[in-house]
N, C-alpha and C positions, 0 to 999 in steps of 0.2 A: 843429956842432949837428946836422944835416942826417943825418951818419952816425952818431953816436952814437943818433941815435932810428932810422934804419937797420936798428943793432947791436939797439936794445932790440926791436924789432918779430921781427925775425929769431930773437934769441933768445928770447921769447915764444912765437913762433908753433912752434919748434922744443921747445921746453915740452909745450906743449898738447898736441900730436900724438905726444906719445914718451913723455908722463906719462898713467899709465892710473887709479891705484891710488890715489891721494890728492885729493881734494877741495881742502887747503887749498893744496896745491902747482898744483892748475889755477886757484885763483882770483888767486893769486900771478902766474901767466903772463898771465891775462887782464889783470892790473894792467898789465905790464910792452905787452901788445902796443897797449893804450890811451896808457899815456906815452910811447913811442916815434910812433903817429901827432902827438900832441900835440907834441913834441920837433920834430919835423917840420914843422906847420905852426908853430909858430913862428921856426924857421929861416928857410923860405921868407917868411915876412912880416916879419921883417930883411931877407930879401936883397931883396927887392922891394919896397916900404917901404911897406907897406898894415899897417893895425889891425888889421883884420877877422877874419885867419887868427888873430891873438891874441886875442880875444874870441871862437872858437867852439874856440880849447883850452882856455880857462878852461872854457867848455860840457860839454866832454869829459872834463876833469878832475874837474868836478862830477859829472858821471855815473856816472864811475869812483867815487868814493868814495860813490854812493849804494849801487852795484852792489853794492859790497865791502861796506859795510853790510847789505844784506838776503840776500846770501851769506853772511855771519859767523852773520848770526841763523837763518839756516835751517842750518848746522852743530849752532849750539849745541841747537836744537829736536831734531837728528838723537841728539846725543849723551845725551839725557836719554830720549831713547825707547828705544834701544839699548843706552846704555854705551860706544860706542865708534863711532870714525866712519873706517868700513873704504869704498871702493867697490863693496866684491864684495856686501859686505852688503846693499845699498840696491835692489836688481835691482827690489823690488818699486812702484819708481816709473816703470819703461817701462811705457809705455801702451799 
């Protein structure tokens, strides 16, 4: 359990930083570096035998899918403004 959320953080994190061009492909990575810390502490609270670390991944995971939710809908808001949901496109949202 321990490495396979490891694996998911790792590969996530290697997502983000190497994925420029796609939107829904970085919120995909962001999923993946959120279940991997999660994956994690659940691990650790098997091996150590405390609750706790498993009631603040349920936390995490909740968050995770609020995140992806109001990511999803600010996509789709981009796509009805646009036609199309490029990253090169959007420049006009640095501030």
């Amino acid at each position: 359990m321990l490495l396979l959320g490891l694996w998911f953080f790792v590969l996530g994190l290697f997502t983000v930083i190497t994925t420029r061009k796609s939107f829904i492909t970085i919120l995909v990575a962001i999923e993946l570096l959120l279940l991997g810390v999660s994956s994690v502490a659940v691990g650790y609270s098997f091996l150590l035998d405390q609750v706790e670390a498993q009631y603040f991944s349920l936390f995490i995971l909740a968050a995770a899918a609020a995140e992806s939710a109001i990511g999803l809908a600010i996509l789709v808001q981009f796509y009805r403004m646009r036609g199309r949901v490029d990253y090169d496109v959007y420049y006009f949202l640095k501030g």
